[in-house]
N, C-alpha and C positions, 0 to 999 in steps of 0.2 A: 470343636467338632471331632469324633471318632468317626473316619470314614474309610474302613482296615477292608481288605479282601475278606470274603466272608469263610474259605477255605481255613484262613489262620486263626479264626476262634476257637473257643471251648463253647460248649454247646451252651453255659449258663450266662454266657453274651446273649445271644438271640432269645432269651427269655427274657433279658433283662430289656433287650430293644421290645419285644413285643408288648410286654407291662406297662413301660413306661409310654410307649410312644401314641398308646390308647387309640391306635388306628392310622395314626400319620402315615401317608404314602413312602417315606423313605424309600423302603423296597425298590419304588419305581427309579428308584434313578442305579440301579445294577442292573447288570446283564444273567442269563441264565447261570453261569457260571459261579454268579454271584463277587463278581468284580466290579465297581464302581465305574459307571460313564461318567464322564470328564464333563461332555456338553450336559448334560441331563441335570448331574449336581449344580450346575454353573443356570443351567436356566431354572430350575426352581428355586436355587437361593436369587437371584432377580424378583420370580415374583413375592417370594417372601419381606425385602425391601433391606437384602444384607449385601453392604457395601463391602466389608471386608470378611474372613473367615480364617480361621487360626486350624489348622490340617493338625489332629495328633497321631503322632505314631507312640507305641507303647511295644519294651519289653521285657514283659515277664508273663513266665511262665506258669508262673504256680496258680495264678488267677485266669486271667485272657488268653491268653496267647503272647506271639511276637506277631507285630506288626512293624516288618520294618517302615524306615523314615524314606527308603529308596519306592515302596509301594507307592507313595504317595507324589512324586514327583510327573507323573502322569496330569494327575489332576493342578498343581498348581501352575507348568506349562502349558495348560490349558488356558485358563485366564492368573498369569501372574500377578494382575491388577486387584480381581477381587482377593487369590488365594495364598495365603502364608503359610511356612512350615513352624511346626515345632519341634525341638530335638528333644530325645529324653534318652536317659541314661539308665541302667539295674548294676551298681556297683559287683552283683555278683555274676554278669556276664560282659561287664566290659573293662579291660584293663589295657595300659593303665587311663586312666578315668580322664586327665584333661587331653588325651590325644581323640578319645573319642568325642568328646563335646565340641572339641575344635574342629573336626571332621563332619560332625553332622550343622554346625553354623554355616561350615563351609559349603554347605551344600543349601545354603540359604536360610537358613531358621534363623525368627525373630525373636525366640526364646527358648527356654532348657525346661520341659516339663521332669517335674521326679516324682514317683509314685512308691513311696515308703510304704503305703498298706499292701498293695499288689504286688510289687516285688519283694518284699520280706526285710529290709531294713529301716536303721532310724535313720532319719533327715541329719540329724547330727553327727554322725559317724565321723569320725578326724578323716577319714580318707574321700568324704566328700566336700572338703574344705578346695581340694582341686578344682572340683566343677563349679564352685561358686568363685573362685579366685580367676578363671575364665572367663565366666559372665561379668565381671567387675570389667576386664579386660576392654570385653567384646562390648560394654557398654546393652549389654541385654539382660532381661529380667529372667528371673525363675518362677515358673508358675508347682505349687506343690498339693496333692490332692492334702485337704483337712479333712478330717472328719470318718465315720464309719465306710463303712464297705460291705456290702452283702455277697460277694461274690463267693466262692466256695476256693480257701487257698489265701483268704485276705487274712491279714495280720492290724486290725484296726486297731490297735496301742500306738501303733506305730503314723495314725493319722491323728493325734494330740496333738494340737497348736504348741503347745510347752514347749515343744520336743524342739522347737524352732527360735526360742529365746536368745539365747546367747549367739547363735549365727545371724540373727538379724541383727544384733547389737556390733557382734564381728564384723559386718558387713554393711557400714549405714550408707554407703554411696551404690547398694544393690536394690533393684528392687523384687521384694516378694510379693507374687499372688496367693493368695489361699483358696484355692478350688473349692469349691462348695463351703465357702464361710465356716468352718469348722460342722459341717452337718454331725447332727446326732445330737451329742448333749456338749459339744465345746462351742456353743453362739458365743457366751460370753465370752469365755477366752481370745476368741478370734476378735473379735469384733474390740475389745478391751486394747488388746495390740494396735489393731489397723487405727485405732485411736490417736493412742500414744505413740505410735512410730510411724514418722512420715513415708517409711519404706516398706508399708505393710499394705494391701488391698486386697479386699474381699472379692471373689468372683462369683457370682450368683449362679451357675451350671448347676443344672438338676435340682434346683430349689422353686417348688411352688414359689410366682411371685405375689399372690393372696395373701401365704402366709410368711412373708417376710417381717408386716410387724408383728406380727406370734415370734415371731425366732429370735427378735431383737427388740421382743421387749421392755427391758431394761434400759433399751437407748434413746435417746432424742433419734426421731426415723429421720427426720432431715440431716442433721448432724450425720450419723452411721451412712447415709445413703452417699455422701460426698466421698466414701471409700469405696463405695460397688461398682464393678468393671460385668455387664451386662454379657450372659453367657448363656449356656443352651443344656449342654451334653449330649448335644445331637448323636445318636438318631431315640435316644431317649427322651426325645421332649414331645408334645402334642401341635407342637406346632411353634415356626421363632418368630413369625410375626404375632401368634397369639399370646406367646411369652412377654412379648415387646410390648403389647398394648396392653395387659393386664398389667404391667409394670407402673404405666403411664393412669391407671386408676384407680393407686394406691394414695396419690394425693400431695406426691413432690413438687415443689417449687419447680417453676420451665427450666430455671437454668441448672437446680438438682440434677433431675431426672435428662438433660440433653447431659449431660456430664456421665450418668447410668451406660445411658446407649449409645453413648463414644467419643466423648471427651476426654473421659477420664484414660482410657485405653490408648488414646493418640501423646497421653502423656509418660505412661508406661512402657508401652512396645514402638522400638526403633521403626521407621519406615511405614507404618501404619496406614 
C-alpha cells in the first residue's frame, strides 16, 4: 500500500490514484490537509477484510516524490497488529547504503522495497550488493518494482526482470518479490524465474486479477499461481476486497488460491 502525505507528491501521482482507483473512496480516509488518518485507514481496511498491510514509503524524486519511512510511523502505531513498514532505499540519496537499510529495519520494517524504475538505477549496481547483504542479515526479503512505469521521470529499462539474474543466483538464501510480476512485456521472464528459483515471487499489485491468465499464459495457472503474493497498489486499485474476490474467480484450487491471499506472504515476510 502507498499511503504518503499528499503534500510530498508530484502532481502525476494523483492522476495516477484518480485513473486507477476508478472511484474508490481512498480520499476518505485523509484529512483536509491531505494527510492520512490512522483510525479511518485502519477501519476501512477492517471492513475491506485485510488482516495485515505492508506501509510503503518511497524515495525518489525524479518520478513521486519522497515519502519518508518516518511519515508513516503514525499509522502503524496506530494498530501495529494489522500495519507493517517497508524500507526503501535510492542509492543516489542514501549513503552509505547498509547504514541506511539498517536504520530504516530498525525502525521496524519487515522488508527493503527498491524501485530502480523511479529512482533511476539498475538493481544490479555492485553498490547495491550492501542492501541485499543486509537483508540476508536481517533475514528480510526485498520486494523490487518489475516491469514498466508510466510515471513521467521513470527509467523502465531499468524494471527488466534480467537485470536481477545473477543477484538472485548471488543471493539464494534471500528472498525476492517482483512487484507487478514483471508488467508490461517481461510475464514471461518474471514468471520463468519465480519458477525456477525457489527465491523468486511474483506480487500481483496493480495487475487486473481477470487478466492474470492473459498475462501468464504460457504457464500452467495453478503451477505460476503457487508463486503469487496477493497485493493491491493501493490507493490505485478499485477496491482490495474486490481484488480479493475477483482472484478467487479465476478458478485456483482452495489450497492455491489460500496460499495467493496469505500463505504464501507469512512464508516470505518475517513476523507477518
Amino acid at each position: 500500500m502507498h499511503v504518503p502525505r499528499l503534500s510530498t507528491l508530484k502532481p502525476a501521482w494523483m492522476e495516477w490514484a484518480a485513473e486507477f482507483s476508478r472511484g474508490y473512496a481512498w480520499r476518505d480516509t485523509y484529512d483536509d490537509s491531505g494527510d492520512p488518518i490512522p483510525a479511518k485507514l485502519d477501519a476501512l481496511l477492517e471492513t475491506e477484510g485485510v488482516d495485515r498491510a505492508l506501509l510503503f514509503c518511497e524515495y525518489s524524486p525524479r518520478a513521486t516524490g519522497i515519502q519518508t519511512i518516518e511519515d508513516l510511523l503514525p499509522i502503524r502505531d496506530h494498530n501495529p497488529d494489522r500495519f507493517r513498514l517497508v524500507a526503501n532505499i535510492n542509492p543516489h540519496l542514501h549513503h552509505p547504503i547498509a547504514s541506511e537499510v539498517e536504520r530504516q529495519l530498525d525502525l521496524g520494517a519487515v522488508a527493503l522495497k527498491i524501485h530502480p524504475v523511479h529512482a533511476g538505477f539498475s538493481p544490479d549496481d555492485p553498490q547495491m550488493r550492501a542492501a541485499y547483504a543486509v537483508c540476508v542479515e536481517r533475514g528480510v526479503p526485498v520486494i523490487i518494482h518489475s516491469g514498466v512505469s508510466s510515471f513521467p521521470g521513470s527509467q523502465s529499462k531499468y524494471g527488466n526482470p534480467e537485470l536481477m539474474l545473477d543477484v538472485v543466483e548471488e543471493f539464494p538464501g534471500l528472498n525476492f518479490v517482483f512487484a507487478h510480476g514483471g508488467r508490461g512485456w517481461w510475464y514471461d521472464t518474471a514468471a520463468f524465474l519465480a519458477l525456477a528459483k525457489p527465491n523468486v515471487w511474483l506480487d500481483l499489485a496493480g495487475l487486473p486479477p481477470k487478466k492474470l491468465p492473459e498475462y501468464y499464459a504460457r504457464f500452467d495457472l495453478t503451477r505460476i499461481a503457487t508463486k503469487w503474493i496477493f497485493g493491491t497498489d493501493w490507493p490505485g486499485v478499485p477496491g482490495i476486497k474486490r481484488n480479493a474476490d475477483a482472484i478467487a474467480e479465476i478458478g485456483l484450487p482452495n489450497d492455491v488460491l489460500e496460499g495467493v491471499l496469505s500463505g504464501n506472504a507469512t512464508k516470505v515476510f518475517p513476523g507477518v
